[in-house]
C-alpha positions as CSV (number, residue, x, y, z in Angstrom):
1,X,0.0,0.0,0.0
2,X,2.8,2.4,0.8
3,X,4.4,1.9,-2.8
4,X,1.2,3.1,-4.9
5,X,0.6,6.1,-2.4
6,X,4.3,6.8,-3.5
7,X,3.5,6.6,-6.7
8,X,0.4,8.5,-7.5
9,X,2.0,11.4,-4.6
10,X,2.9,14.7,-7.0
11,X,5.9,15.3,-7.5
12,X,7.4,18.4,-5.4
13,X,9.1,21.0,-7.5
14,X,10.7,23.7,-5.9
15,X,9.4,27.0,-4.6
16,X,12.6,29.0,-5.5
17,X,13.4,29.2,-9.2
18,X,16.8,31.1,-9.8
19,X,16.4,32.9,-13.5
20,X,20.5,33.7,-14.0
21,X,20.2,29.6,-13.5
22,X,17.8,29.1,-16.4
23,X,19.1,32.0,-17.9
24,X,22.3,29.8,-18.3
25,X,20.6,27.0,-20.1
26,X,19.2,28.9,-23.3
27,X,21.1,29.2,-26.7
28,X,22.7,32.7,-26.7
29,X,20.2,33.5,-29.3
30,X,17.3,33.1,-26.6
31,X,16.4,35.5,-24.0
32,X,14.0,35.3,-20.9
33,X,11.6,37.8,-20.3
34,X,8.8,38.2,-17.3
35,X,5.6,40.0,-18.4
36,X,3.6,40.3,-15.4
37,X,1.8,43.4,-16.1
38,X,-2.0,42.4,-17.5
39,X,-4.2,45.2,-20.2
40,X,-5.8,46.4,-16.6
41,X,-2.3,47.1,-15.4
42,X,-0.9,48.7,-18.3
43,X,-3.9,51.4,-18.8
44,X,-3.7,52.3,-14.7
45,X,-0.2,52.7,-14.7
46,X,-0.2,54.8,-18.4
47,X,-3.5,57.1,-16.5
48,X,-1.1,57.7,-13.2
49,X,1.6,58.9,-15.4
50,X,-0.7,61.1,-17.6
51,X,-1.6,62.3,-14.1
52,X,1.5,62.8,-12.7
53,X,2.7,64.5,-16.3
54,X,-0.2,67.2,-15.8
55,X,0.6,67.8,-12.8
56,X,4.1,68.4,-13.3
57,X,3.4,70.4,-16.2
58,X,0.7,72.3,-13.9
59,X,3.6,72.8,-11.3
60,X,5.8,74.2,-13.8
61,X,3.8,76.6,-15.1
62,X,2.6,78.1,-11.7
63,X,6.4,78.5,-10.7
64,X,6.7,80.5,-14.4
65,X,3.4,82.3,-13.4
66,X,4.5,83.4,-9.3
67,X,8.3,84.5,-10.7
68,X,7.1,87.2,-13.8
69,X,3.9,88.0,-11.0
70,X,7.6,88.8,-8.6
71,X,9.4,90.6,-11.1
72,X,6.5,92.3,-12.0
73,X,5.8,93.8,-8.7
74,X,9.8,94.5,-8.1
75,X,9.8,96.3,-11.3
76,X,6.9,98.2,-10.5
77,X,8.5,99.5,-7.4
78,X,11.8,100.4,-9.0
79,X,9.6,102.3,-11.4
80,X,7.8,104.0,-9.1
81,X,11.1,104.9,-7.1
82,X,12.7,105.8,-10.3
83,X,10.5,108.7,-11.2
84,X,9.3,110.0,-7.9
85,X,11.3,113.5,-7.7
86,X,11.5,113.1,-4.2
87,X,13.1,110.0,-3.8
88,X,17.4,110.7,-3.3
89,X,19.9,109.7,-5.9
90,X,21.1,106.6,-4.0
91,X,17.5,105.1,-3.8
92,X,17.8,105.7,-7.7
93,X,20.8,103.8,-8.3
94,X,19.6,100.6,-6.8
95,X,16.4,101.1,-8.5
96,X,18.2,101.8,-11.5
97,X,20.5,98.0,-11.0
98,X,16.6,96.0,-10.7
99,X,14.9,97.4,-14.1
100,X,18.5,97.2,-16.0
101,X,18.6,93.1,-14.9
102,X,14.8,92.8,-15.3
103,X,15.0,94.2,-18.4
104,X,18.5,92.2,-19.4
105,X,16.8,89.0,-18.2
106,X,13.4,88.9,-19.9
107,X,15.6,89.9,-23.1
108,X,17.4,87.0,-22.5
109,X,14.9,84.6,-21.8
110,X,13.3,85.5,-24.5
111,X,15.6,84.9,-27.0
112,X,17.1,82.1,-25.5
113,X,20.4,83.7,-25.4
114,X,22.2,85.7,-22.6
115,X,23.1,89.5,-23.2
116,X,26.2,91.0,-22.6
């Protein structure tokens, strides 16, 4: 009785497979891939990068929008220091420094090249 209960038992096959083992066995001309990503999968994980995508560009583009909205407003006061007649020459001079790299800047960012 022992000997048939052997023989009809499945045979155990091991829980570990090594792939650099099997990996070893192929022709050169063979490779060994893993797919374990199913069509459900691959249209999450392509949505969360559209998402993330978005929001990086989103991100981006407020950072663009807060720095002109800052140079803006620094310009602006320059401006406003640079022709108030009672404002002292000093005042001026600094004032004069922020619109002359403002302006130097923007020139340059917008033709991609820096002024000298």
């Amino acid at each position: 009785m022992s000997d048939s209960s052997q023989e009809n038992a499945p045979t155990q096959t091991p829980e570990v497979v090594f792939l650099p083992d099997i990996a070893e066995k192929l022709p050169s001309d063979w490779s060994l891939s893993v797919n374990k990503e199913g069509s459900m999968d691959k249209q999450h994980r392509l949505q969360q990068e559209s998402y993330e995508l978005s929001h990086k560009r989103w991100r981006f583009n407020m950072i663009i929008v807060m720095a002109i909205v800052s140079l803006c407003f620094v310009f602006y006061l320059s401006y406003l220091t640079l022709t108030d007649p009672e404002i002292g020459i000093n005042d001026k001079r600094w004032a004069t420094v922020f619109v002359s790299s403002i302006v130097t800047g923007s020139i340059g960012f917008l033709t991609g090249k820096a002024v000298n």
